[in-house]
C-alpha positions, 0 to 999 in steps of 0.5 A: 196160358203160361205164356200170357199170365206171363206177359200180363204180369210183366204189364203191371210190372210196367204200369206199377213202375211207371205209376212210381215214376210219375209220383217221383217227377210231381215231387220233384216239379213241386220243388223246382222253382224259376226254372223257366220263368218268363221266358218266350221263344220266337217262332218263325213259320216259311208260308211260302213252304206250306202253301207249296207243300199243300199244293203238292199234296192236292196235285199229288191226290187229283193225279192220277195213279201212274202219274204220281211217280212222274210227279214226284220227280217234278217236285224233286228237281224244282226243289234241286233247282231252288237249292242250286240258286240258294247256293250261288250266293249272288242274287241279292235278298229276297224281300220278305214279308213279314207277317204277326198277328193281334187279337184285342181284348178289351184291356189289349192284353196282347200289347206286350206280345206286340211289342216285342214282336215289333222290336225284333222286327225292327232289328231284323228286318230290311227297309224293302221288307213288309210287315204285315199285321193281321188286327182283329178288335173290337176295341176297349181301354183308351190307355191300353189302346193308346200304347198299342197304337203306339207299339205299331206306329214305331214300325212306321217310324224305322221305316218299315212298310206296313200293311194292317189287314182286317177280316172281321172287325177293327173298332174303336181302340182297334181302328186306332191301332189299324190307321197308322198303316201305309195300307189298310185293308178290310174284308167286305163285310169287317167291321171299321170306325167307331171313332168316338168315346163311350163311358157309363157309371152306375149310381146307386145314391138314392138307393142308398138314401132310400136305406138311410145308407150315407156314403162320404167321399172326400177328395182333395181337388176340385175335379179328383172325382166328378162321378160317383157310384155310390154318392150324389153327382152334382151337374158340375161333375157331369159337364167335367166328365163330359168334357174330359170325354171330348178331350179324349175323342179330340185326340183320338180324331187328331191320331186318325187325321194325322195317319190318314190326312185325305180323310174328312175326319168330321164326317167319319168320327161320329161314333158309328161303324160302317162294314167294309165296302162302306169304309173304303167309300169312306176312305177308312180303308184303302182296298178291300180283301181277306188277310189271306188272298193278300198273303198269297198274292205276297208269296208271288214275289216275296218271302212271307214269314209268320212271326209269333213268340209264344210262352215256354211251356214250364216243367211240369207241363213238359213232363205231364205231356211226356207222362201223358204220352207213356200211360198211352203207349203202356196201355196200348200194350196192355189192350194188345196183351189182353187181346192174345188172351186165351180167355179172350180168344174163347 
């Protein structure tokens, strides 16, 4: 009994101490400023290594139990056998294909993610490399859209051999981004096109009027303002707004016709969307396929390498996860002490 009163006193010595400990790293996060900023690292993830790492394991768990020896020494001379010519030094770069990911929202705030990825692609890469872009959106802000496209294009422009898949959906400001690909490629049932323009703006004037609520706007210019929420819209307005959206949908269709020039662009720029099998009758599209099946059908003959900068984790959080991770370990200890108890055991 002596004996666990012991070790129990000895875990509230511990969890008081950690407790106080906690309480000095918060106040001291609380007055740390700019340590980390803005900062992203870039990381970098071998898929080739992945894929023959769950290859083994599955090989591994199908075998049978007096195989798995055999096996294991296999994989160690195949991996002896990649190291020996790695180290020869003679046979000339691999290609690689590298591989970066966009998931759009409706004001494309991944584009500057995308820009920096883009630029350290350019530095690093070889002109027989690929480059790879998974694009997942639905579209949303022609300007938003528009510097993305952008973004990717300046791929092209060094020289780069791009590849833009599709598993689900590139509409819009997203099939903008996705035609400037040497090739486009669409799962069979993702959804492409949408080559058109939409804008809506809500009046509430007679509503207002209906209060006796005036509403001035005042502008300097003719067509500084040519819809109004809360005040009257003339026709004129109206017929500029609608001329500034064809404007809009004109280069939209010259960006496409320019990146996709066996493409009847007057018949695909209606506005409308047509899923993938569709989209390559079209000529929207080059191939159809998972982004995936494409991967491994790269790994055959090239280096695929995943490429993502993702944000520093501040402080704090570094901390609160260390934190987070020592209260677990502490109560372990004590579930364990408690669990020796005499009282327990009676």
């Amino acid at each position: 009994m002596n004996d666990w009163l012991a070790d129990f006193g000895m875990f509230l010595a511990q969890l008081v101490s950690l407790v106080v400990i906690i309480a000095v790293v918060v106040a001291l996060v609380a007055r740390v400023r700019g340590e980390v900023g803005d900062r992203s690292r870039l990381r970098l993830d071998e898929l080739n290594d992945a894929r023959d790492y769950r290859r083994r394991r599955l090989t591994l768990a199908a075998s049978e139990p007096g195989a798995r020896k055999r096996l294991i020494k296999a994989f160690r001379r195949e991996d002896k056998a990649r190291d020996k010519t790695g180290r020869k030094g003679e046979k000339a770069r691999q290609s690689i294909a590298w591989v970066i990911d966009f998931h759009g929202d409706l004001r494309a705030s991944a584009t500057g993610r995308l820009a920096e990825e883009v630029s350290a692609l350019i530095e690093a890469a070889d002109q027989g490399d690929e480059v790879i872009v998974r694009l997942e959106s639905a579209g949303g802000l022609v300007h938003a859209y528009g510097l993305a496209a952008a973004e990717l294009d300046r791929l092209r422009e060094a020289g780069l051999r791009t590849t833009v898949c599709v598993d689900k959906v590139a509409a819009s400001g997203g099939y903008l981004m996705a035609c400037g690909a040497d090739q486009l490629r669409a799962a069979p049932l993702a959804v492409v096109g949408s080559i058109g323009v939409v804008a809506q703006v809500p009046n509430v004037h007679r509503l207002l009027k209906r209060h006796d609520i005036d509403v001035e706007v005042l502008t300097a210019g003719r067509y500084k303002r040519t819809l109004t929420v809360f005040g009257e819209n003339s026709e004129e307005g109206r017929e500029k707004f609608i001329d500034e959206l064809e404007g809009v949908h004109a280069l939209f269709k010259r960006h496409v016709a320019e990146r996709r020039p066996s493409l009847d662009i007057e018949a695909v720029a209606t506005g409308e969307t047509w899923y993938g099998r569709e989209a390559l009758e079209r000529g929207l599209v080059d191939a159809l396929g998972t982004s995936e099946a494409y991967l491994v059908e790269r790994m055959k003959e090239a280096r695929v390498i995943h490429l993502r900068l993702e944000p520093r984790r501040r402080l704090a959080d570094r901390l609160g996860a260390a934190v987070s991770v020592g209260v677990e370990r502490a109560l372990e200890k004590g579930l364990e002490v408690l669990e020796q108890s005499p009282l327990r055991r009676r």
